[in-house]
C-alpha positions as CSV (number, residue, x, y, z in Angstrom):
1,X,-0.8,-2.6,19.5
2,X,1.1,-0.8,22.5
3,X,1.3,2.9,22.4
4,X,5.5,3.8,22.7
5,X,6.8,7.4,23.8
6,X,10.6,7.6,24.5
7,X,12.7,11.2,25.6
8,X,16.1,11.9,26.4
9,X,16.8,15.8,26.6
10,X,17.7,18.7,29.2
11,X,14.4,19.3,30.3
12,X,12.1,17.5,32.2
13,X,9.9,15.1,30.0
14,X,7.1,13.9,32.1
15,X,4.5,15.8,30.2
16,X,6.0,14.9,27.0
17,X,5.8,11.2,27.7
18,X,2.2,12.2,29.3
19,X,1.1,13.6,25.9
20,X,2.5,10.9,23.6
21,X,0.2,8.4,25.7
22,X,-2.6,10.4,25.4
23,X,-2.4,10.7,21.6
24,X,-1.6,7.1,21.0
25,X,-4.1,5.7,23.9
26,X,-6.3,4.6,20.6
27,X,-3.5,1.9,20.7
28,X,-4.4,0.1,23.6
29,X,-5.8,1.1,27.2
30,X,-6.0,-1.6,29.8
31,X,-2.9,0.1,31.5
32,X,-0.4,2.9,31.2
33,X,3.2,4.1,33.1
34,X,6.0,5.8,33.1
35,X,9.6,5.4,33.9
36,X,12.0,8.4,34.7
37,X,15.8,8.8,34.8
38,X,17.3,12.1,36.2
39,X,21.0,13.2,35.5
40,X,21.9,12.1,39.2
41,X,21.0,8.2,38.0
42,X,17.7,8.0,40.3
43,X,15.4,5.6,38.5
44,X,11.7,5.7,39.4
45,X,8.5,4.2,37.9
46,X,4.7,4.9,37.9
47,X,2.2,2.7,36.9
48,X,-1.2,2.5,36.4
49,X,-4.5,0.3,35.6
50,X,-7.0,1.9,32.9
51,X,-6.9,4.8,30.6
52,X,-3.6,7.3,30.6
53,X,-5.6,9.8,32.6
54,X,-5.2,7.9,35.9
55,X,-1.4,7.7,35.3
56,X,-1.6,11.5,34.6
57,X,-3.7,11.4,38.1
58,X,-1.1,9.4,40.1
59,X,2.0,11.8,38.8
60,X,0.4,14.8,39.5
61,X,-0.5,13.5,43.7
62,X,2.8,12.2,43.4
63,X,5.0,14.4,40.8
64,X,8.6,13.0,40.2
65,X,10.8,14.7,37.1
66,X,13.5,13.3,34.7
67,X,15.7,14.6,31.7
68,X,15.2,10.8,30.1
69,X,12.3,8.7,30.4
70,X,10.0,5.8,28.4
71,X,6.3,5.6,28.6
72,X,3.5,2.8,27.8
73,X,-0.3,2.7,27.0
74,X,-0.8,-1.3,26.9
75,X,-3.3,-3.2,25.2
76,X,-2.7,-6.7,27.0
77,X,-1.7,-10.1,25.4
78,X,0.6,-11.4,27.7
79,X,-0.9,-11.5,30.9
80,X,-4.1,-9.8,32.3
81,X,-4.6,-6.3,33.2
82,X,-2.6,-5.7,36.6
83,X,-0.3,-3.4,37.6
84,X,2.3,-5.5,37.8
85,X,1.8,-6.3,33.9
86,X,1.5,-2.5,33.1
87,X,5.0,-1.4,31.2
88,X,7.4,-0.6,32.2
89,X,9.1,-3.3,33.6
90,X,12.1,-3.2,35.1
91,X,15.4,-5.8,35.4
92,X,17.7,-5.5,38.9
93,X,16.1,-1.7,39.1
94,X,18.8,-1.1,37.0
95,X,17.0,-1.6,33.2
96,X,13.7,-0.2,32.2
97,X,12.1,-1.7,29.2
98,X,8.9,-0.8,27.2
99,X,7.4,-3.1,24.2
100,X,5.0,-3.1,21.5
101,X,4.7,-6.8,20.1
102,X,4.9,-10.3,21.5
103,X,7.8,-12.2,21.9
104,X,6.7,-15.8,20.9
105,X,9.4,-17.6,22.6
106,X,9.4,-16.2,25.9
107,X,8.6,-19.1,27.6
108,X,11.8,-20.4,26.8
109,X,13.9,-17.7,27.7
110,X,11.8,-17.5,30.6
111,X,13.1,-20.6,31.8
112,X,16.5,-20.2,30.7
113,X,16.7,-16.9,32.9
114,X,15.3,-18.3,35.8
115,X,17.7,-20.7,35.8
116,X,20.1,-17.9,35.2
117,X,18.8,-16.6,38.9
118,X,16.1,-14.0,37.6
119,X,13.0,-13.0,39.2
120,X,9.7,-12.6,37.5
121,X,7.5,-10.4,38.8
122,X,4.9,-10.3,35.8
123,X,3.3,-12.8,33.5
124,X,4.5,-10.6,30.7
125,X,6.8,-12.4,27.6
126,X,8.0,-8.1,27.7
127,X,10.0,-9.2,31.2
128,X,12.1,-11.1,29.4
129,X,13.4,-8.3,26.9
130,X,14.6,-6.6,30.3
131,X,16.4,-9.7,31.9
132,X,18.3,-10.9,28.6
133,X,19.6,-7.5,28.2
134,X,20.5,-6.9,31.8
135,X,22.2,-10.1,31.7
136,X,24.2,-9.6,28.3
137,X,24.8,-5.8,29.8
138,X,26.5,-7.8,32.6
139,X,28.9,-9.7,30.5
140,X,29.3,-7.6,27.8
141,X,29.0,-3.8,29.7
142,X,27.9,-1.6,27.0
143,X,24.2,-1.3,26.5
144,X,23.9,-1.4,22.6
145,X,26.3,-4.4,22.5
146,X,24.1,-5.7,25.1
147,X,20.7,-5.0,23.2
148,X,22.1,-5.8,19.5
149,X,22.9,-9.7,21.1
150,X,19.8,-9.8,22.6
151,X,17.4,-9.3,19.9
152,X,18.9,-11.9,17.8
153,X,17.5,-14.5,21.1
154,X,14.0,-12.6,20.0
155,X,11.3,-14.4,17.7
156,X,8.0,-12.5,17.1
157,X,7.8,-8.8,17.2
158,X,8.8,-6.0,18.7
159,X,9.2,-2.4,19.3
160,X,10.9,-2.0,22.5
161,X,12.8,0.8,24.0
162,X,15.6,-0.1,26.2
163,X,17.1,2.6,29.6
164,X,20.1,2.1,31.8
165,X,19.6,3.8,35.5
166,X,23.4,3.9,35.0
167,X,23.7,5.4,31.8
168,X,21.4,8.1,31.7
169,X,22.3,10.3,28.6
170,X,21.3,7.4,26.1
171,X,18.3,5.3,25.2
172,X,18.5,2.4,22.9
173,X,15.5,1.0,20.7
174,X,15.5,-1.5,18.4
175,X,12.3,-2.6,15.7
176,X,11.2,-6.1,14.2
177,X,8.2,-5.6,13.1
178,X,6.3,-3.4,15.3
179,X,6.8,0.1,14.3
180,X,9.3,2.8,15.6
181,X,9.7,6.5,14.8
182,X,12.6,8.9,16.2
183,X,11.5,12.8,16.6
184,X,14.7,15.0,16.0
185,X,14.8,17.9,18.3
186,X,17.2,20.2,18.8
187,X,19.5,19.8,21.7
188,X,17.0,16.5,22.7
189,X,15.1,13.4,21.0
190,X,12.2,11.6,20.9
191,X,11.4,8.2,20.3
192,X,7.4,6.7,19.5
193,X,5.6,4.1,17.9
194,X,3.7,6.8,15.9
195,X,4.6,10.0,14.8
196,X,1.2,11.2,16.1
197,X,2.4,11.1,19.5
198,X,5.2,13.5,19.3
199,X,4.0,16.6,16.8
200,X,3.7,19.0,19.6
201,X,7.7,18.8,20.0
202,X,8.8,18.0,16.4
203,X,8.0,17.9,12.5
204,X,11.6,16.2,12.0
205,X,11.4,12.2,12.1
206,X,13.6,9.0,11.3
207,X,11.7,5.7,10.4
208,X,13.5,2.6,11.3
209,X,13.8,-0.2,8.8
210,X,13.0,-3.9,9.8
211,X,16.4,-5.1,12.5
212,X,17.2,-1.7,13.1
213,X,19.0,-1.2,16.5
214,X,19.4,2.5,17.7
215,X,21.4,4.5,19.6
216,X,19.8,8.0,21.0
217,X,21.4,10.9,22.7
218,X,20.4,14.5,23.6
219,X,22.9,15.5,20.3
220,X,23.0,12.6,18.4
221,X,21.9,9.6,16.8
222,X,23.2,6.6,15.5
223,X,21.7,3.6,13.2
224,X,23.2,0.0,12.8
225,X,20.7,-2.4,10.7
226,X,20.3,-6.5,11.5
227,X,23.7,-7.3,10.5
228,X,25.3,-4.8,13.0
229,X,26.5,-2.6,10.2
230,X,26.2,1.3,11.0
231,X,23.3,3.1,8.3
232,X,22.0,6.3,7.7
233,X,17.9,6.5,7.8
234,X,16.3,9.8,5.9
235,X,15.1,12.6,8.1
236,X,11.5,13.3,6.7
237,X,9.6,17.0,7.3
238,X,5.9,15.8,8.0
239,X,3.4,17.9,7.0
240,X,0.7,15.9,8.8
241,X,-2.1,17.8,10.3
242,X,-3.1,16.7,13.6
243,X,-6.1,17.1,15.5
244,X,-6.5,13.9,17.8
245,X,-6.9,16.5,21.0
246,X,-9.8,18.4,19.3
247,X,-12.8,16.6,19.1
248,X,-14.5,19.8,17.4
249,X,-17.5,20.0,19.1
250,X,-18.7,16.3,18.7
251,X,-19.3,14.0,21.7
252,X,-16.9,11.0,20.1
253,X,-14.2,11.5,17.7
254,X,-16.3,8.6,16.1
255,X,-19.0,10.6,15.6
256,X,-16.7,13.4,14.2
257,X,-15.2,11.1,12.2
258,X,-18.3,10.1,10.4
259,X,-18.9,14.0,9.9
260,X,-15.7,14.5,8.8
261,X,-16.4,12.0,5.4
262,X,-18.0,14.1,2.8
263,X,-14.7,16.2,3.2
264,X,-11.7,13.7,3.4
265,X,-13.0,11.8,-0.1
266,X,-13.1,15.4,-1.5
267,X,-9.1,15.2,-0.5
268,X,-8.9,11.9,-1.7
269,X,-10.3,13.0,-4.6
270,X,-8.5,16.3,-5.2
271,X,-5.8,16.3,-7.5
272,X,-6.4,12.9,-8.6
273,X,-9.9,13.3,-10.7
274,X,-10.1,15.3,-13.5
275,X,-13.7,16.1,-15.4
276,X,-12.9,13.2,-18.1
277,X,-11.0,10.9,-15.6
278,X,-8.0,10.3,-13.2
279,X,-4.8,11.9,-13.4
280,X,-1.6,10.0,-14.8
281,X,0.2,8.1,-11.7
282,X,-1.9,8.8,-9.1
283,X,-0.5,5.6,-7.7
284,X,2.6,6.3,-7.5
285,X,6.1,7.2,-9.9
286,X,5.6,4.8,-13.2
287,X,2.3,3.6,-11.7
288,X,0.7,3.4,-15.5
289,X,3.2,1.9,-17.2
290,X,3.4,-0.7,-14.9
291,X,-0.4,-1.2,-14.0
292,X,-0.5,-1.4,-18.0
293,X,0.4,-5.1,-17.6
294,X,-1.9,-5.8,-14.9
295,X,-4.5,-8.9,-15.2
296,X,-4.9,-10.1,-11.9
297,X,-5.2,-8.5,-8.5
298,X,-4.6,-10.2,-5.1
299,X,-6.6,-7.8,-2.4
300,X,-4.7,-8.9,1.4
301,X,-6.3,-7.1,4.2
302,X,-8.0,-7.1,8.0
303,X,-10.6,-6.2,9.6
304,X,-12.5,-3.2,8.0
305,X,-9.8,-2.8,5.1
306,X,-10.6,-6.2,4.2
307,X,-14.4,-5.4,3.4
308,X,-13.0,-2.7,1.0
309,X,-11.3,-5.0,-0.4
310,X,-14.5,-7.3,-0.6
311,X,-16.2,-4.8,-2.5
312,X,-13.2,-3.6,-4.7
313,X,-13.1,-7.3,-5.9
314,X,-16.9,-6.4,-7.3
315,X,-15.9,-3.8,-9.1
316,X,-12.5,-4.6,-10.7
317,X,-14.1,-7.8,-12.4
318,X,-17.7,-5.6,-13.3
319,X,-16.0,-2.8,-14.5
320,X,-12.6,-3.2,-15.2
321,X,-12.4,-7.0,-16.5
322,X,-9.8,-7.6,-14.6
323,X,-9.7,-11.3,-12.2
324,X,-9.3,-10.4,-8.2
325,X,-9.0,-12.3,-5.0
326,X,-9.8,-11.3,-1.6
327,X,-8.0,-12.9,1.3
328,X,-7.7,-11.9,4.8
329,X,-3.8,-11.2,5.8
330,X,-3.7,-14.2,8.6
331,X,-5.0,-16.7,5.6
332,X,-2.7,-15.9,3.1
333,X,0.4,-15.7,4.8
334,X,-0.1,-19.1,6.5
335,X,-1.2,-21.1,3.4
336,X,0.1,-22.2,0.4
337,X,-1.6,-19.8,-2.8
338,X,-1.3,-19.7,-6.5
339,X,0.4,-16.7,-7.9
340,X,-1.5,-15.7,-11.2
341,X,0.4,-14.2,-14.1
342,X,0.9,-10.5,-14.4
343,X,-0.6,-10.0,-11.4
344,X,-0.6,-7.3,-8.9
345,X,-0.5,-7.9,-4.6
346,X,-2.6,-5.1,-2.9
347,X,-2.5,-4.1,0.5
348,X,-5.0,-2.1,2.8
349,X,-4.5,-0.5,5.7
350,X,-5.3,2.4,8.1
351,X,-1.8,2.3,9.7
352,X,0.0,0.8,7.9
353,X,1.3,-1.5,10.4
354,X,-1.0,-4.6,10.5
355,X,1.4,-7.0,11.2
356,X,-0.3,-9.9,9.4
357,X,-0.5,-7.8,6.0
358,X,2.5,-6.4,6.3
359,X,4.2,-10.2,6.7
360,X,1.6,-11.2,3.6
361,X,3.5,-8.2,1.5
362,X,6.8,-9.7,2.5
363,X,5.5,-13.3,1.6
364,X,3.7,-12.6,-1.7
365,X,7.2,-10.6,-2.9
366,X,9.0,-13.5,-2.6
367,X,6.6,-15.5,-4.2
368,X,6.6,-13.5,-7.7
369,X,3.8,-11.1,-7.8
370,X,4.5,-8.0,-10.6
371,X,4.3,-5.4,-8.1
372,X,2.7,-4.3,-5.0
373,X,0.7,-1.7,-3.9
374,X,-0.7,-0.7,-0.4
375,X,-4.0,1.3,0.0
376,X,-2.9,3.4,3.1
377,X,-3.4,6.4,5.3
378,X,0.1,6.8,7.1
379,X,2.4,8.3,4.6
380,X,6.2,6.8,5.8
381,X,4.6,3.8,7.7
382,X,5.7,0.3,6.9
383,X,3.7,-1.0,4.0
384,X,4.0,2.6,2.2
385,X,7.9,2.1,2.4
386,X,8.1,-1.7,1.9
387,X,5.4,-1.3,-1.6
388,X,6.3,-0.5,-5.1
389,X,3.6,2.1,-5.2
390,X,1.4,3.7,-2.7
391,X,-2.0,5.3,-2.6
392,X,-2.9,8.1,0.3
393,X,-6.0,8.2,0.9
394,X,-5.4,11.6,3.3
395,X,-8.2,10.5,5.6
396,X,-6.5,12.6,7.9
397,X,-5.7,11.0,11.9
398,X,-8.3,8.2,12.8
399,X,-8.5,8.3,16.5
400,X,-11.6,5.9,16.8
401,X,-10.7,2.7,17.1
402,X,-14.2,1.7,15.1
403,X,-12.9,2.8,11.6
404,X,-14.9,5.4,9.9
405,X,-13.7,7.3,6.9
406,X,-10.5,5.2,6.6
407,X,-12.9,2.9,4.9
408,X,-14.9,5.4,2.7
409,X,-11.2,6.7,1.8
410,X,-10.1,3.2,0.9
411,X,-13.1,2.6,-1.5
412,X,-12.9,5.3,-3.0
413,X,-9.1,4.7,-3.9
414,X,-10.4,1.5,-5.2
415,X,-12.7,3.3,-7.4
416,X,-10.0,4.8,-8.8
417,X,-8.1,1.6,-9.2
418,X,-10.3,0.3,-11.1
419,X,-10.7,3.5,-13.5
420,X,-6.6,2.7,-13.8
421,X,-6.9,-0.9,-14.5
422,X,-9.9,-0.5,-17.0
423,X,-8.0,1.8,-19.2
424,X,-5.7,-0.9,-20.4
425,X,-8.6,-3.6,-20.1
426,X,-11.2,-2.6,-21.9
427,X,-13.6,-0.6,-20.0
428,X,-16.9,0.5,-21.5
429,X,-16.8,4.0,-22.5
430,X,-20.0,4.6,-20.3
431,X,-18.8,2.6,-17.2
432,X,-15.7,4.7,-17.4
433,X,-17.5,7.9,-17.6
434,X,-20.2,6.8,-14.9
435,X,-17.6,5.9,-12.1
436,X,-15.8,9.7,-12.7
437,X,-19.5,11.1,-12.6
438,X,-20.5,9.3,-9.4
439,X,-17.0,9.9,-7.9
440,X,-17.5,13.7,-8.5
441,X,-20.9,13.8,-7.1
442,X,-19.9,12.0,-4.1
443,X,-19.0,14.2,-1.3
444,X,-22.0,15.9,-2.2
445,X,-23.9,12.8,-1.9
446,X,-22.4,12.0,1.6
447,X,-23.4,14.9,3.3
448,X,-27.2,14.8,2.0
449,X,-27.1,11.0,3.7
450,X,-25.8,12.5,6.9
451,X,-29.4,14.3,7.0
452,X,-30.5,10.3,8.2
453,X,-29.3,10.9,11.4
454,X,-32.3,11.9,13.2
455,X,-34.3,9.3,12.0
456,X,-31.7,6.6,12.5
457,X,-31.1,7.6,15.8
458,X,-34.7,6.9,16.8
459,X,-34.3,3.8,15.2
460,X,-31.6,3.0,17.6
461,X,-33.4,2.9,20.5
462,X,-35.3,-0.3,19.3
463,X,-32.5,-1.7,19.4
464,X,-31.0,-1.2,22.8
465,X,-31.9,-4.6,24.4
466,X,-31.4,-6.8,21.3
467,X,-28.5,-9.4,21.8
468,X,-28.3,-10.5,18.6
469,X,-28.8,-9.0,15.3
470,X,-28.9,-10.2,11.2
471,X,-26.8,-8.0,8.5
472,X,-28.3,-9.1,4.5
473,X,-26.9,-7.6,1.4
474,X,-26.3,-8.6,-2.2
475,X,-23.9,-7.9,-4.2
476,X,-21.0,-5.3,-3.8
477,X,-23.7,-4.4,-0.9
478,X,-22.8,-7.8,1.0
479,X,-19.3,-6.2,2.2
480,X,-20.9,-3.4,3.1
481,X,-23.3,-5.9,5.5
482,X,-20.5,-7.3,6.8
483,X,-18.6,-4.0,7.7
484,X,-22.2,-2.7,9.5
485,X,-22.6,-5.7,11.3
486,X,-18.5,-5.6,12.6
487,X,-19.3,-1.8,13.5
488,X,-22.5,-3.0,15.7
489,X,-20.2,-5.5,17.6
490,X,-17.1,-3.6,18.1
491,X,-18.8,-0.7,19.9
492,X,-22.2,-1.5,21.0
493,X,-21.3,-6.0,21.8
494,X,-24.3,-6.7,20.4
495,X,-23.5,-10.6,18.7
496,X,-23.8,-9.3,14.7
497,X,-23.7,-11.2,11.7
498,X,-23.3,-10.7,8.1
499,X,-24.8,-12.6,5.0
500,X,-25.1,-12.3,1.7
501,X,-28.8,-12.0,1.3
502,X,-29.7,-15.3,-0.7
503,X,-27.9,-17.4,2.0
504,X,-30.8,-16.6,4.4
505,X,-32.9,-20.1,3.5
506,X,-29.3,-21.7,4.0
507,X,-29.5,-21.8,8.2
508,X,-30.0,-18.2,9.2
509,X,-33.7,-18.1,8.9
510,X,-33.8,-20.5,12.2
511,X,-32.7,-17.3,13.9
512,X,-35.0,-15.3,13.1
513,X,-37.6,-14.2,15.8
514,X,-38.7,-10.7,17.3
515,X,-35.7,-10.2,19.5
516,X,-33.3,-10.5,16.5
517,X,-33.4,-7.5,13.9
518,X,-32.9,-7.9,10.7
519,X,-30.8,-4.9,9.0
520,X,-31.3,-4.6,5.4
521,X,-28.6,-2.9,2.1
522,X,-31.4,-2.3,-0.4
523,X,-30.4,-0.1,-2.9
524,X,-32.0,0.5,-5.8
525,X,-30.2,-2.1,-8.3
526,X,-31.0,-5.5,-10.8
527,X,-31.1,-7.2,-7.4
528,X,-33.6,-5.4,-5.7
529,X,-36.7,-7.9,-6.6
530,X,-34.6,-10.6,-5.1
531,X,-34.1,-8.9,-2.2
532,X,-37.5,-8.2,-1.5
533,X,-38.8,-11.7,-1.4
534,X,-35.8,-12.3,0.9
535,X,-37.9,-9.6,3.5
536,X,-41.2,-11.6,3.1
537,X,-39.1,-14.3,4.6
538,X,-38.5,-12.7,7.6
539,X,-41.3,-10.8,7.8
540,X,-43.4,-13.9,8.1
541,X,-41.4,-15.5,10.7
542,X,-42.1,-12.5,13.0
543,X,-38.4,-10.4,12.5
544,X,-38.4,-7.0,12.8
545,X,-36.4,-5.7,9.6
546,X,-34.6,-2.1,9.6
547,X,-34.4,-1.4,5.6
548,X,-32.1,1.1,4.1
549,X,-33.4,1.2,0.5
550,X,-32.7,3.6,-1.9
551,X,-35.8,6.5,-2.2
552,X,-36.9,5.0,-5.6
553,X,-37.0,1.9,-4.0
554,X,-40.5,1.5,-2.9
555,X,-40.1,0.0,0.4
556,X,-43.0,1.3,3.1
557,X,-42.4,1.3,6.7
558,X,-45.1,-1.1,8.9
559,X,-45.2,-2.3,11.7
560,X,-42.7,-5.2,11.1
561,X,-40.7,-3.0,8.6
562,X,-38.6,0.0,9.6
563,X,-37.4,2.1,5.9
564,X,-34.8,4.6,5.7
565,X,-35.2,6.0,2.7
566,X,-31.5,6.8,1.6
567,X,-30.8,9.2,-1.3
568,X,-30.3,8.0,-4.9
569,X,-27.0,7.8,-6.3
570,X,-25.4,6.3,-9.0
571,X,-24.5,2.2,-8.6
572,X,-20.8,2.3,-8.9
573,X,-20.5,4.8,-5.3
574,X,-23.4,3.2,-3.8
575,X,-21.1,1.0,-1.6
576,X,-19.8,3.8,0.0
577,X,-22.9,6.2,0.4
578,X,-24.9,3.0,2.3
579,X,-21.8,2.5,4.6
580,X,-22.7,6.1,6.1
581,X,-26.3,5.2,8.0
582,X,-25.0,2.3,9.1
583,X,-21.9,3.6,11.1
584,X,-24.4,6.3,12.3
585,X,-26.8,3.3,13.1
586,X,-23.9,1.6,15.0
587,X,-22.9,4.5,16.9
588,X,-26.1,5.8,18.4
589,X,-27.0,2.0,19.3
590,X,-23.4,2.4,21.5
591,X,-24.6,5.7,22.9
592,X,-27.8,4.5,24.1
593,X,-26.5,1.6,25.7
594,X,-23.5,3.7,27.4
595,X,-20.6,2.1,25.6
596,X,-16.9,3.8,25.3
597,X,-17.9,4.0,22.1
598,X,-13.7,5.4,20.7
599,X,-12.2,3.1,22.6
600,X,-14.6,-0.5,23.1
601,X,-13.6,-2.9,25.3
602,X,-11.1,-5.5,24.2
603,X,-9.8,-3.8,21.1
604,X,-7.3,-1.5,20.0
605,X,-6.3,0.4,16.5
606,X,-3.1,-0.4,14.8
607,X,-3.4,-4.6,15.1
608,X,0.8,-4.6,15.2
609,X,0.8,-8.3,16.5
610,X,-1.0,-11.1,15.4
């Protein structure tokens, strides 16, 4: 979940590095440093608890320079947040090592290279990347030997960029699992675990496969893969648009984010739906023919993508008469699951770097699933590469780490899944030609629900010294509880949970009392009667409820019932138009109660270790 920026060129790369960090801070920021290596072999290291800007504070009282360098943001697992945790860490002052991942048998190398007469100054598993390769370097003498031995003593993940005070005009990185990207300059090189980090030097990159090892010079690069066989990895043009910097005008990229909605699903959409219905392949080259022979889909996720994939699972069985199961990625990769028949393994993700779906996508291929597709927004990352097809959903950069329209973008791909699969299983004529109607009118529908926001942000204040709060939803609505209430406790730590709405007799109700809020997905459906004899419930047990109900809904405010009255919109997009309000909701409730609402406590985006 570390943020990774690697140079090596002519030029002095503090600010480089200094950049990189600041783009991929979303990744983690307990701690951040830097360590530098000048042509003359002078090694030197800053460090740093808290966000990127103290590090950027410390170098600029105390400025140092170097041609080659390797920089960290860390989100902690190994270790709490000192500075002697913070990357980089260093072996005999000779090697400097940074590390996304976790290295699950450390504490057996740990011993091995104590006995070995190392030193362990940290309580990181990381140290022990440095001291195995310092002490293969020693026996061996060439750095890339001395990594490409080392990583085969390595079980877990890792990203992990590897300097040699004396060997300053290369770096060596090597990938299992955790992401790596190399920028190609001209004349110098870059090395990140995004390509975020370094677009203000370069729009040429170089994904590494799973084992890669590489060796980086100002001029030149060289690949070997696992078995220590020299390879040649594509050099890709991006033509991603980044604006992580600009927070156009809004006081939280989160905020901006939610804003930005109404216009990403009209990219998501553009291209894709015609007047009638989708356009051939959208999901990829021979999507059709082979989603033709699809009868069963396996939805693997975390997180947020996992409640999209809760709610696609409603609508590829109502509407497209297709079976689906819903697992989260950590489940199903540590259990033992029946394959279906002509079925098709789905993967979501923002990054596209989860490192528990992307091991479920290596498990369920060898377990004989048809094909595979992933759900992402990062075109090049791991599960786009590693899938037999692949959906964009062109969200554009996330930088919140509370995910906002990577969601909406995700359902709305799953809309459009399930216009794909219906086609070949017998779709209704009118369901068909509902979704595409609602689809079209959504964007439009988006931005008439972000009008709410006033309202629901004097609803927030009510809620500002709650501890404990009640999510209720039926149907393809109960995801959409479940994703409110994770939104409410990743940003605001307010203890949230999510139920489907008839489970309320079965324990919840005991909750219920004045200081816990109820927060209610109404929308105007076949369920809506039920629903509202599940509000009398807690209105007579003295709960305060907070109902978003659809206009022709009804529902009156009183004194122990607050209604947002949410536009109408057709069923099938309702999911996604209701997931709106309650980001909003979750995000003023943070404001009030003077949270870091883009970068909460505890968490990070891009989950690249388990």
């Amino acid at each position: 979940m570390c943020g990774i920026v690697g140079a090596i060129a002519e030029r002095n790369v503090v600010e480089i590095l200094l950049e990189g960090l600041r783009r991929l801070e979303y990744r983690g920021y307990d701690s951040a440093g830097v360590a530098l290596l000048d042509n003359q072999g002078n090694l030197t290291r800053t460090r740093r608890i808290g966000k990127v800007k103290e590090l950027a504070e410390a170098l600029k009282q105390h400025p140092v320079i170097g041609s080659t360098g390797i920089a960290h943001t860390r989100w902690a697992t190994h270790g709490g947040v000192t500075e002697a945790n913070a990357h980089p860490h260093f072996s005999s002052e000779r090697i400097a090592v940074v590390h996304n991942g976790i290295i699950e048998n450390y504490q057996t190398l740990r011993q091995e290279l104590t006995q070995a007469g190392y030193g362990f100054s940290s309580d990181t598993d990381t140290e022990t990347i440095a001291h195995q390769v310092h002490l293969e370097l020693d026996k061996c003498g060439d750095l890339l030997k001395a990594v490409q031995i080392s990583v085969t003593k390595f079980h877990g993940a890792y990203g992990t960029v590897i300097m040699d005070k004396n060997d300053p005009q290369r770096i060596i990185v090597a990938r299992s699992g955790s992401p790596l990207v190399i920028g190609l300059g001209i004349g110098e090189n870059f090395i990140a675990s995004d390509q975020m980090a370094l677009l203000p030097v370069t729009r040429r990159f170089m994904f590494l496969e799973e084992g890669d090892v590489a060796e980086i010079s100002r001029t030149s690069i060289k690949v070997y893969d696992q078995t220590g066989a020299a390879v040649e990895r594509e050099v890709v043009e991006s033509d991603v648009e980044h604006d992580a910097g600009d927070k156009g005008g809004y006081r939280h990229y989160m905020l901006k984010e939610i804003h930005e909605q109404p216009n990403v699903i009209r990219n998501t959409l553009q291209g894709r739906l015609s007047a009638t219905g989708i356009s051939p392949n959208i999901f990829g080259q021979g999507a059709d023919k082979i989603l033709a022979g699809i009868k069963h889909v396996q939805i693997i996720a975390c997180g947020t993508s996992y409640h999209s994939g809760m709610t696609a699972r409603y609508w590829l069985e109502q509407y497209a008469n297709v079976s689906c199961n819903v697992e989260i990625a950590s489940e199903f990769r540590y259990r033992k699951s029946f394959v279906h028949p002509n079925s098709l393994i789905v993967t979501i993700s923002q990054s596209g770097e989860t490192a528990d779906t992307l091991a479920a996508l290596r498990l369920a291929k060898q377990l004989g699933y048809s094909a595979s597709l992933t759900i992402c927004n990062v075109p090049g990352s791991s599960l786009v590469r590693e899938s037999d097809l692949a959906f964009m959903t062109l969200a554009g950069a996330e930088i919140g780490v509370a995910s906002t329209k990577a969601f909406t973008t995700q359902l709305t791909g799953f809309l459009m899944l399930t216009l794909a699969l219906g086609q070949y299983n017998n779709m209704s004529q009118t369901d068909h030609d509902d979704i595409v109607k609602a689809l079209h009118s959504l964007p439009a529908k988006l931005e008439e629900t972000l009008t709410l926001t006033a309202g629901i942000k004097e609803l927030a204040k009510e809620f500002a010294d709650k501890q404990h709060s009640l999510f209720l939803g039926r149907g393809d609505q109960y995801p959409i509880a479940m994703e409110g209430a994770l939104k409410l406790k990743e940003i605001s730590y307010i203890h949230a949970e999510a139920y489907a709405s008839g489970e309320l007799k079965h324990g919840p109700l005991a909750l219920i009392d004045d200081e816990m809020p109820v927060i209610v997905v109404a929308p105007n459906n076949e369920l809506l009667e039920k629903l509202k004899s599940n509000v009398e419930e807690v209105r007579a047990r003295g709960g305060i409820m907070y109902v978003f109900a659809d206009k022709q809904a009804n529902f009156k405010s009183d004194e122990t019932m607050r209604v947002i009255n949410v536009p109408h919109c057709d069923a099938a997009v309702a999911p996604i138009v209701y997931t709106l309000p309650l980001q909003l909701l979750s995000y003023y409730v943070a404001v009030i109660k003077g949270t870091d609402v883009d970068q909460p406590r505890n968490l990070a985006k891009s989950v690249t270790v388990e």
